[in-house]
N, CA, C and O atoms as a DFTB+ gen file, in Angstrom:
548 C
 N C O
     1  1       0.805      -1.193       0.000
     2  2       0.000       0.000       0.000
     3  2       0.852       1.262       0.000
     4  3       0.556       2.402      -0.360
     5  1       2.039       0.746       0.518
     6  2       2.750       2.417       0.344
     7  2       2.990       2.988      -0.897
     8  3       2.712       4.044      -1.466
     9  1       3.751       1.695      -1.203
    10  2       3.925       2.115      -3.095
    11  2       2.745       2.937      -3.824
    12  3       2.950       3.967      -4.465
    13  1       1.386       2.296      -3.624
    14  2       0.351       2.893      -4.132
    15  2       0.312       4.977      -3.625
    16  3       0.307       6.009      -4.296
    17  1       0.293       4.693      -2.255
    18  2       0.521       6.285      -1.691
    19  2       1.758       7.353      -2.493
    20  3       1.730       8.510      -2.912
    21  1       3.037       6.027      -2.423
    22  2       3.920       7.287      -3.088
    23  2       3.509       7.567      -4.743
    24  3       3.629       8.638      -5.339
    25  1       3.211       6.825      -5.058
    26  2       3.001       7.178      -6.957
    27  2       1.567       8.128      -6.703
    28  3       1.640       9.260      -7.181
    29  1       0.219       7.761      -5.968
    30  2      -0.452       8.380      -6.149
    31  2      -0.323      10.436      -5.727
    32  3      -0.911      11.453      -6.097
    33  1       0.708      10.116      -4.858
    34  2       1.380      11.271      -4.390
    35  2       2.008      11.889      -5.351
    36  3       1.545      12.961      -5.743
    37  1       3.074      11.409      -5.880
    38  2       3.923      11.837      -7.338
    39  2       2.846      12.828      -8.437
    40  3       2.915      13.954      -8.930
    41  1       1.864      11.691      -8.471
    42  2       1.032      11.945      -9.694
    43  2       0.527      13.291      -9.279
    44  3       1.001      14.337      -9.721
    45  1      -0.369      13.233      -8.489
    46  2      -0.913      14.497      -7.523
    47  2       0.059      15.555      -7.621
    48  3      -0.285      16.586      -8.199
    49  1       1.230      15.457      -7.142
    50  2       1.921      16.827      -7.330
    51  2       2.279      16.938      -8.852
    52  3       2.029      18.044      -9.330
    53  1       2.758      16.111      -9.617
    54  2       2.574      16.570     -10.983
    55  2       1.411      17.304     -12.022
    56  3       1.379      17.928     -13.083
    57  1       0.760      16.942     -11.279
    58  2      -0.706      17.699     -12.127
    59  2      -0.876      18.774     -11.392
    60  3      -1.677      19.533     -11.938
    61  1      -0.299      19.349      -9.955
    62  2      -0.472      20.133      -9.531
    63  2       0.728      21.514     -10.397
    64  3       0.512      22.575     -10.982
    65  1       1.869      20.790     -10.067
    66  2       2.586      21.335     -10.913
    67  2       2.024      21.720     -12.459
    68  3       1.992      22.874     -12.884
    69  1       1.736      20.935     -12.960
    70  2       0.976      20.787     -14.686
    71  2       0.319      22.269     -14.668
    72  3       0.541      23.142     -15.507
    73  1      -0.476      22.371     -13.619
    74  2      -1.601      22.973     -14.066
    75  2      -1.287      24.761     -13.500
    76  3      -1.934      25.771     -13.780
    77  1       0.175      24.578     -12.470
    78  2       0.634      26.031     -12.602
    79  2       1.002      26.117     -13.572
    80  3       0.358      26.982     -14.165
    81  1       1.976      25.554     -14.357
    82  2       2.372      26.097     -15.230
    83  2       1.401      26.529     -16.727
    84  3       1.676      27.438     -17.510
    85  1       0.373      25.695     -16.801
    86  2      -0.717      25.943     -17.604
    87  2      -0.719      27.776     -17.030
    88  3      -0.178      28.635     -17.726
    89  1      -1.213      28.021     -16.071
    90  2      -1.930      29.069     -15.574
    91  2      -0.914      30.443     -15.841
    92  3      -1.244      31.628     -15.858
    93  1       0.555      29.777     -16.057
    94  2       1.662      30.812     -15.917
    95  2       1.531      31.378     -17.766
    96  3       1.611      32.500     -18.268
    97  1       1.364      30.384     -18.204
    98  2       1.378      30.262     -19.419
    99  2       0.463      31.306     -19.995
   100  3       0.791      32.276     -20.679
   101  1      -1.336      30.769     -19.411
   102  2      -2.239      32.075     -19.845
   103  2      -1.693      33.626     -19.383
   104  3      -1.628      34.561     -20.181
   105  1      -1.410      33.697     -18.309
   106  2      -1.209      34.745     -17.477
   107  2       0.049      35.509     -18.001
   108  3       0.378      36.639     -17.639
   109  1       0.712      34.715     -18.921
   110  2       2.147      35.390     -19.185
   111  2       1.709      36.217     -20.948
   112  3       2.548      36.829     -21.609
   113  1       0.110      35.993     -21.421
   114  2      -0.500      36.406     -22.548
   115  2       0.016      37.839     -22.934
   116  3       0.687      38.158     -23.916
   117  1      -0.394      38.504     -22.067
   118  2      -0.082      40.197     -22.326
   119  2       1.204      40.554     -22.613
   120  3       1.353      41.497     -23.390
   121  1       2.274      39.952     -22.111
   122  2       3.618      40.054     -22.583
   123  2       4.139      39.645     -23.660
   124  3       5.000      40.197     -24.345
   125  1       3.546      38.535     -23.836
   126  2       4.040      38.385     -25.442
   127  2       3.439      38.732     -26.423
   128  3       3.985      38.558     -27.513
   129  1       2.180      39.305     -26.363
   130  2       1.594      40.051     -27.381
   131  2       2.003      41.300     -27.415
   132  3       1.689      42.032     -28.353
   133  1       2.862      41.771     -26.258
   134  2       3.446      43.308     -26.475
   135  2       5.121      42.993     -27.464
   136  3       5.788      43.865     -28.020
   137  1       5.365      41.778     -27.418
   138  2       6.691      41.532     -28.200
   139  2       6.566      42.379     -29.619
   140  3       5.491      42.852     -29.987
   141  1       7.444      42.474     -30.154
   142  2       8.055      43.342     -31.321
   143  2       7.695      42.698     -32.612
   144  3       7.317      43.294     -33.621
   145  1       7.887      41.141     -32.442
   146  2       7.280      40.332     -33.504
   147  2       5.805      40.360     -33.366
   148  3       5.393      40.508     -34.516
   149  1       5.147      40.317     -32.839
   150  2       4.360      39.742     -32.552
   151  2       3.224      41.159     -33.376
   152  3       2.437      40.765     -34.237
   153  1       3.234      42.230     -33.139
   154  2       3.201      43.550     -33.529
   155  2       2.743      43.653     -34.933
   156  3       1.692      44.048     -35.439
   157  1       4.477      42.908     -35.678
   158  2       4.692      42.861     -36.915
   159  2       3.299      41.934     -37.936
   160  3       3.416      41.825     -39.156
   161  1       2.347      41.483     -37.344
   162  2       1.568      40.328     -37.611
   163  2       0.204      41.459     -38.470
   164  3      -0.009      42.663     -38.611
   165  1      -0.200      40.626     -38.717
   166  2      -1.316      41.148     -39.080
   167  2      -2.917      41.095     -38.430
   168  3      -3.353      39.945     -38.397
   169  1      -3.671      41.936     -38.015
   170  2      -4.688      41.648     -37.416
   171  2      -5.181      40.116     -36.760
   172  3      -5.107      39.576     -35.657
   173  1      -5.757      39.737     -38.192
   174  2      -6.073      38.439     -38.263
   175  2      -5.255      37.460     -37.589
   176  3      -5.800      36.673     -36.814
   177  1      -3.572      37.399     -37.864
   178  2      -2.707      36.558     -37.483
   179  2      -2.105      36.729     -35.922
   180  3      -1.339      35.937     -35.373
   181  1      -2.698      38.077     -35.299
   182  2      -2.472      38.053     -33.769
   183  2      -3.809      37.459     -33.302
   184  3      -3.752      36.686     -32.346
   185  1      -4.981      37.714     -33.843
   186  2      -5.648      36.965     -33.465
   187  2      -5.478      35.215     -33.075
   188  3      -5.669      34.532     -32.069
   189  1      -5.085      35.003     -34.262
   190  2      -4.894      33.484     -33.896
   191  2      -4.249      32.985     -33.142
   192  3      -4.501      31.951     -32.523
   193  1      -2.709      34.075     -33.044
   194  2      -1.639      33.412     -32.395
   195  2      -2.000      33.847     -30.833
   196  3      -1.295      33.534     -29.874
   197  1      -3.328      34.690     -30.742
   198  2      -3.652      34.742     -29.215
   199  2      -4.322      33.670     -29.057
   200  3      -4.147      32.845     -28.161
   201  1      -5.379      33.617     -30.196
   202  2      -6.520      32.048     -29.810
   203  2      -5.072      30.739     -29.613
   204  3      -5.143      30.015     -28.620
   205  1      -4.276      30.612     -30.257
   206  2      -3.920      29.326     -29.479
   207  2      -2.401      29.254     -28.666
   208  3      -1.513      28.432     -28.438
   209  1      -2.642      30.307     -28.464
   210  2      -1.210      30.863     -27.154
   211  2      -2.294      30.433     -26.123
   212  3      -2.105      29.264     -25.786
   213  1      -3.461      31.051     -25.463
   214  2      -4.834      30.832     -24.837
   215  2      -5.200      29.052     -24.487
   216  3      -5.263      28.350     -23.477
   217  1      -5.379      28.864     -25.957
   218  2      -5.738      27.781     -26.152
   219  2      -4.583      26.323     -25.702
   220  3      -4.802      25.123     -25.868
   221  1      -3.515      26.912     -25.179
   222  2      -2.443      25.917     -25.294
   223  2      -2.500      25.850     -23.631
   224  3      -2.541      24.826     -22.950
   225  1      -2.491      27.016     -23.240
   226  2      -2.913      27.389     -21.541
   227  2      -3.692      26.387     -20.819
   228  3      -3.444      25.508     -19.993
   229  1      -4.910      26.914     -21.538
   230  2      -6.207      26.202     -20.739
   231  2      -5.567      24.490     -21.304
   232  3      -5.231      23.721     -20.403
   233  1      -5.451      24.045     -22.668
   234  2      -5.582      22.354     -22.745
   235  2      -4.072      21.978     -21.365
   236  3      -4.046      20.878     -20.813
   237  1      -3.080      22.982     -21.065
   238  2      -2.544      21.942     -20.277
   239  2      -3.265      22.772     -18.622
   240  3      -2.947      22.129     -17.621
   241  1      -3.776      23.520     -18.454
   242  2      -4.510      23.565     -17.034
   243  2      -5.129      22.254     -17.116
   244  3      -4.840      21.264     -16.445
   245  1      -6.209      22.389     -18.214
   246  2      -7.038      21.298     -18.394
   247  2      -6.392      19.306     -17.959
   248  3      -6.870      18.504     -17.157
   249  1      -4.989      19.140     -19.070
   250  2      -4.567      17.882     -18.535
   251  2      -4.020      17.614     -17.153
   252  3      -3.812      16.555     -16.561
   253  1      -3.750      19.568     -16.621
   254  2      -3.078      19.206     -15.094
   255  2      -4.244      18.728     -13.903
   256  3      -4.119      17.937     -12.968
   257  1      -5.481      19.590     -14.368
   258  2      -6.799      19.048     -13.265
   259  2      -7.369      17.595     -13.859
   260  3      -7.794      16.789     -13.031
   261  1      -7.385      17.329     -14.925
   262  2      -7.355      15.636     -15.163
   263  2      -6.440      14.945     -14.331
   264  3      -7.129      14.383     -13.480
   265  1      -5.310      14.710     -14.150
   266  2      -4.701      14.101     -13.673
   267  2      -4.593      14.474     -12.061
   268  3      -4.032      13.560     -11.456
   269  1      -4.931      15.432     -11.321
   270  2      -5.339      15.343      -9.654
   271  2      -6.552      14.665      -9.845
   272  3      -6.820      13.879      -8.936
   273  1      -7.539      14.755     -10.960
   274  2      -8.654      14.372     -10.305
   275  2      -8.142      12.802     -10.257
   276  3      -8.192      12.279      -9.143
   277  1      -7.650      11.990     -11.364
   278  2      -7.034      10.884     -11.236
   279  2      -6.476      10.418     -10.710
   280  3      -6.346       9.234     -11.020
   281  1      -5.810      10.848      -9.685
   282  2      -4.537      10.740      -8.423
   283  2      -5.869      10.330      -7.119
   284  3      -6.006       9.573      -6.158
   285  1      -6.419      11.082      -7.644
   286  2      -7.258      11.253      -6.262
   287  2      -8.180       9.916      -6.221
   288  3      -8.534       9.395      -5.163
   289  1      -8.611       9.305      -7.834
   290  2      -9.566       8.213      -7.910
   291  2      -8.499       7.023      -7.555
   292  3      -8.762       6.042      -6.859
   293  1      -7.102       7.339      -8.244
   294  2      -6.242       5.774      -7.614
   295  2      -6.619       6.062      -6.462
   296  3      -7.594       5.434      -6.049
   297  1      -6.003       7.077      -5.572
   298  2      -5.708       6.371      -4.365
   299  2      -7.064       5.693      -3.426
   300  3      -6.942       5.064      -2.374
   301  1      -7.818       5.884      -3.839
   302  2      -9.018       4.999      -3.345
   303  2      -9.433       3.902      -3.856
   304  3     -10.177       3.096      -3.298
   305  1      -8.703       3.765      -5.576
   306  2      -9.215       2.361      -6.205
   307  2     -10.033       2.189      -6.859
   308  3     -10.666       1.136      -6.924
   309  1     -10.365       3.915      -7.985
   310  2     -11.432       4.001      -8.488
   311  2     -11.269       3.237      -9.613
   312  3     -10.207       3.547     -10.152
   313  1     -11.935       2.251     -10.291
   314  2     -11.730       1.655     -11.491
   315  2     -11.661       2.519     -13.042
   316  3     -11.014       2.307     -14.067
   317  1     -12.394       3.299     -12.757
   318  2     -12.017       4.793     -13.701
   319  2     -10.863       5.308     -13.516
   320  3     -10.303       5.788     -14.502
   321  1     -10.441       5.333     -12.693
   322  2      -9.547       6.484     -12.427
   323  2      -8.268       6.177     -13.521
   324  3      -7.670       6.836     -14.372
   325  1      -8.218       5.031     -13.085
   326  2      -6.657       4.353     -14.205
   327  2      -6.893       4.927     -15.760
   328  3      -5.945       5.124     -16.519
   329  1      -8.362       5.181     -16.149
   330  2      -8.250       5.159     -17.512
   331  2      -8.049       6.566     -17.167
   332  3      -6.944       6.932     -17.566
   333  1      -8.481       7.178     -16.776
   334  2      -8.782       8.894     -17.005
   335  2      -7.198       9.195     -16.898
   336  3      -6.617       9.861     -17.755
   337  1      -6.487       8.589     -15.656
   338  2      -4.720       8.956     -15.261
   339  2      -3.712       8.462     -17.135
   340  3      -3.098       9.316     -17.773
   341  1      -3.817       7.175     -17.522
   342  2      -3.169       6.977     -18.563
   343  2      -3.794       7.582     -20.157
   344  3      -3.268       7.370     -21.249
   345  1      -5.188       8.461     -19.863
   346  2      -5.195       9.574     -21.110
   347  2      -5.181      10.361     -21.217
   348  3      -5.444      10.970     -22.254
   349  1      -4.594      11.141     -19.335
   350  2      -4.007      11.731     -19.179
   351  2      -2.563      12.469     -19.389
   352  3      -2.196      13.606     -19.681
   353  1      -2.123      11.586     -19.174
   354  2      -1.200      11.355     -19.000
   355  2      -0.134      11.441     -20.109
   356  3       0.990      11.937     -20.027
   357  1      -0.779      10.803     -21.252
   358  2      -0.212      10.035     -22.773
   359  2      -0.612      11.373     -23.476
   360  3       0.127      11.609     -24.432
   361  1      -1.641      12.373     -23.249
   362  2      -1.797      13.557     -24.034
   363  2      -0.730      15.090     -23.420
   364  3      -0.365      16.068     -24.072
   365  1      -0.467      14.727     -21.861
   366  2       0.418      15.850     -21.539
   367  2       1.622      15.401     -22.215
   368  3       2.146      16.318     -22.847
   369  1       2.299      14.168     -22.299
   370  2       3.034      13.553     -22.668
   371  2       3.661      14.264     -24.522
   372  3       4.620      14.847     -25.027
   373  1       2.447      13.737     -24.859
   374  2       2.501      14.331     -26.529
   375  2       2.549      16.219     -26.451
   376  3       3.360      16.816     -27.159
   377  1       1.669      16.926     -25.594
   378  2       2.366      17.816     -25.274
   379  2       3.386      18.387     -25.327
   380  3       3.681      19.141     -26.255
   381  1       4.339      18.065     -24.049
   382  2       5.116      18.381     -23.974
   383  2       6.457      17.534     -24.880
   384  3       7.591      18.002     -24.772
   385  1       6.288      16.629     -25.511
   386  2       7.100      16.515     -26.795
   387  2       6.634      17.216     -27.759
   388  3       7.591      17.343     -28.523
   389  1       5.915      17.649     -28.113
   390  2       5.709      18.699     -28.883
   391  2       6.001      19.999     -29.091
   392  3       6.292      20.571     -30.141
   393  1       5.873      20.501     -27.747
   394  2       6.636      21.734     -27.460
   395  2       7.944      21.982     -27.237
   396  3       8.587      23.032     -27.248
   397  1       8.384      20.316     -26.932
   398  2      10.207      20.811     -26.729
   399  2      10.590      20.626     -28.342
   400  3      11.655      21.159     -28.653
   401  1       9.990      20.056     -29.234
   402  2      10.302      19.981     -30.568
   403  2       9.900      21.046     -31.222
   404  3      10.793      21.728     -31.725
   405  1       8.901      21.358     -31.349
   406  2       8.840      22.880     -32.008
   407  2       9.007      24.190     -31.887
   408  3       8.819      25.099     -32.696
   409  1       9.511      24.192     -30.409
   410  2       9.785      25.475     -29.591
   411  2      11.165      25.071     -28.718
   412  3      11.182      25.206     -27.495
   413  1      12.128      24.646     -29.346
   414  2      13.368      24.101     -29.184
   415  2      14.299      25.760     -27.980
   416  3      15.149      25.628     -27.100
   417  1      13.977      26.410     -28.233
   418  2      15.010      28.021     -27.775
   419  2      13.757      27.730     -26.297
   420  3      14.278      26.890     -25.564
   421  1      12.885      28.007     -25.939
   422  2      11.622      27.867     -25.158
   423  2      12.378      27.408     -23.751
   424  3      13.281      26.688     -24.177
   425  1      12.504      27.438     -22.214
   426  2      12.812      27.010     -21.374
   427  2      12.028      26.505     -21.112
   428  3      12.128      25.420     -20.539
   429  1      10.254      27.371     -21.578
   430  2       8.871      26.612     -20.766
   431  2       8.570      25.415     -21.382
   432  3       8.014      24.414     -20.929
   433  1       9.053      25.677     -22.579
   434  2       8.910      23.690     -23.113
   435  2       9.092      23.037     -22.832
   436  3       8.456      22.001     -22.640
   437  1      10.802      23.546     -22.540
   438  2      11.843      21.751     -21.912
   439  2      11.492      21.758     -20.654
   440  3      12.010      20.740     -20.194
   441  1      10.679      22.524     -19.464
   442  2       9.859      21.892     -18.230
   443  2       8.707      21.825     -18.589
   444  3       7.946      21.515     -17.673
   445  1       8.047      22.055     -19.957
   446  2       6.239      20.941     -19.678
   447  2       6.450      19.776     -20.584
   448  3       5.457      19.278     -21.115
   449  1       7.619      19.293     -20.814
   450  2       8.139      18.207     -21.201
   451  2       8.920      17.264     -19.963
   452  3       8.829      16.036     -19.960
   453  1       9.591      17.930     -19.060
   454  2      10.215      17.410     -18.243
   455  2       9.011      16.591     -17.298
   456  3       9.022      15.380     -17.081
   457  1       7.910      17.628     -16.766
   458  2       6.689      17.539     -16.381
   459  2       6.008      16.417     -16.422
   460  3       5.515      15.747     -15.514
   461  1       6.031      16.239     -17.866
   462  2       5.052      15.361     -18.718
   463  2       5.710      14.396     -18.481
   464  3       4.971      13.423     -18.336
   465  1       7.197      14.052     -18.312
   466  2       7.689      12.770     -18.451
   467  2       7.875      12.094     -17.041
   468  3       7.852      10.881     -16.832
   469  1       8.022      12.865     -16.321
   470  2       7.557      12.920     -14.546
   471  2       6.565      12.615     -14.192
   472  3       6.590      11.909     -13.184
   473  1       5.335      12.908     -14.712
   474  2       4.100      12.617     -14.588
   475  2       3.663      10.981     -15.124
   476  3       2.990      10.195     -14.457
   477  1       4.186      10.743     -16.377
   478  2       4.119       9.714     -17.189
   479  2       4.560       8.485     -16.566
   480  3       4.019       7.381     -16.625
   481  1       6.197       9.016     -15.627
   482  2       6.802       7.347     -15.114
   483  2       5.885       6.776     -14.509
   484  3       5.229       5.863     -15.011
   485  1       5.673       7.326     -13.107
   486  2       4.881       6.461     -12.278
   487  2       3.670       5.850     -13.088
   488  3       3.451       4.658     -12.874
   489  1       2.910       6.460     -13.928
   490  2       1.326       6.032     -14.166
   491  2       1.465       5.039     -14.928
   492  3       0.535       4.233     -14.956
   493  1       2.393       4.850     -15.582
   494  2       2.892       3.394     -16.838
   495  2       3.817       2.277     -15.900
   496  3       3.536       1.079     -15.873
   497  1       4.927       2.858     -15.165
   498  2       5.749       1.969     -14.316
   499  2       4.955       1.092     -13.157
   500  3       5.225      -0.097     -12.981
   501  1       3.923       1.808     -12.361
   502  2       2.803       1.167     -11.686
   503  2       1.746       0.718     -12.457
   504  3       0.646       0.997     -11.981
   505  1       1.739       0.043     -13.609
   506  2       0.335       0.225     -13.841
   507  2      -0.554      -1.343     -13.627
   508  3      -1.702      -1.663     -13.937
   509  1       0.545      -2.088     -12.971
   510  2      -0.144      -3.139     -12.399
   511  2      -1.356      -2.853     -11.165
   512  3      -2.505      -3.222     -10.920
   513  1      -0.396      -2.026     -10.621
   514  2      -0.932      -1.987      -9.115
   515  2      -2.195      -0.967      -8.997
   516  3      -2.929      -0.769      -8.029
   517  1      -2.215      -0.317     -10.446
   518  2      -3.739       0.915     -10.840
   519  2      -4.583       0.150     -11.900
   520  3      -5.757       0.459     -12.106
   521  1      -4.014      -0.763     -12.505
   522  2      -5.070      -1.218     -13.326
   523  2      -6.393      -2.174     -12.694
   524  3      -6.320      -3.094     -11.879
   525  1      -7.312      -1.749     -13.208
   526  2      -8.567      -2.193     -13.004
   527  2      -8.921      -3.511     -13.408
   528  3      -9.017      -3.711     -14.618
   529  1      -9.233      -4.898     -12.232
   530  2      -9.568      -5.788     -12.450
   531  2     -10.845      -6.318     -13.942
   532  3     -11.074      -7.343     -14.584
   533  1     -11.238      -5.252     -13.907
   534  2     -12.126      -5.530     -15.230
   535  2     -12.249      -4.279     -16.152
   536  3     -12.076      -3.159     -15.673
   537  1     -12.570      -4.472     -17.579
   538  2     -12.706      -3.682     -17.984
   539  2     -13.308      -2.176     -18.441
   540  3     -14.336      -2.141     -19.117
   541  1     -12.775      -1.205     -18.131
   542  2     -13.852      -0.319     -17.743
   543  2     -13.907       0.593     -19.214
   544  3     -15.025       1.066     -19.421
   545  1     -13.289       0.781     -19.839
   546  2     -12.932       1.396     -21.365
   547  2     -12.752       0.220     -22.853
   548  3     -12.491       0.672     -23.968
């Protein structure tokens, strides 16, 4: 049972973590739309690059409160919970390889990649001890 406590613990602070940095991310909006490039854009094209600067925010707030809520269903043994933690998990994952690949100069990449892969060990390395006796997905 401890094992179960420390991973469900891990996980828990990783999504806690996840989901500041989601929040740093929206919150850091106004500054980079005052950048010099960013200026250079055209109406239309700051638009967008706000819709998914925004949009990149909220989906990892979003995978960081997925995964507490999932932390929270292991550690009681929710038979859901395992699925909700490993598609969780596998999408912050793609995430943050994504962002350390296309935003290579980025510091905030290579930690919501680091994040993601922190988050990822435990939920795949335990996944005997979270998987659900029957099938729930």
């Amino acid at each position: 049972m401890e094992r179960r406590e420390f991973a469900t613990g891990w996980i828990l602070t990783m999504g806690i973590l996840i989901m500041v940095l989601g929040a740093i991310h929206c919150a850091t909006t106004p500054f980079v739309m005052q950048r010099a490039w960013v200026s250079l854009l055209p109406p239309e094209g700051a638009r967008v690059f706000l819709f998914m600067f925004l949009a990149t925010g909220a989906a990892t707030i979003f995978g960081g409160w997925l995964t507490v809520v999932a932390a929270s269903g292991l550690r009681v043994g929710e038979p859901m919970a395992w699925s909700l933690a490993w598609r969780a998990s596998l999408f912050l994952l793609l995430l943050g390889i994504g962002a350390a690949a296309f935003m290579f100069e980025n510091p905030f990449a290579h930690i919501m990649l680091v994040f993601s892969i922190l988050l990822a060990v435990p939920v795949f390395w335990y996944w005997p001890m979270f998987k659900p006796r029957r099938r729930v997905f």
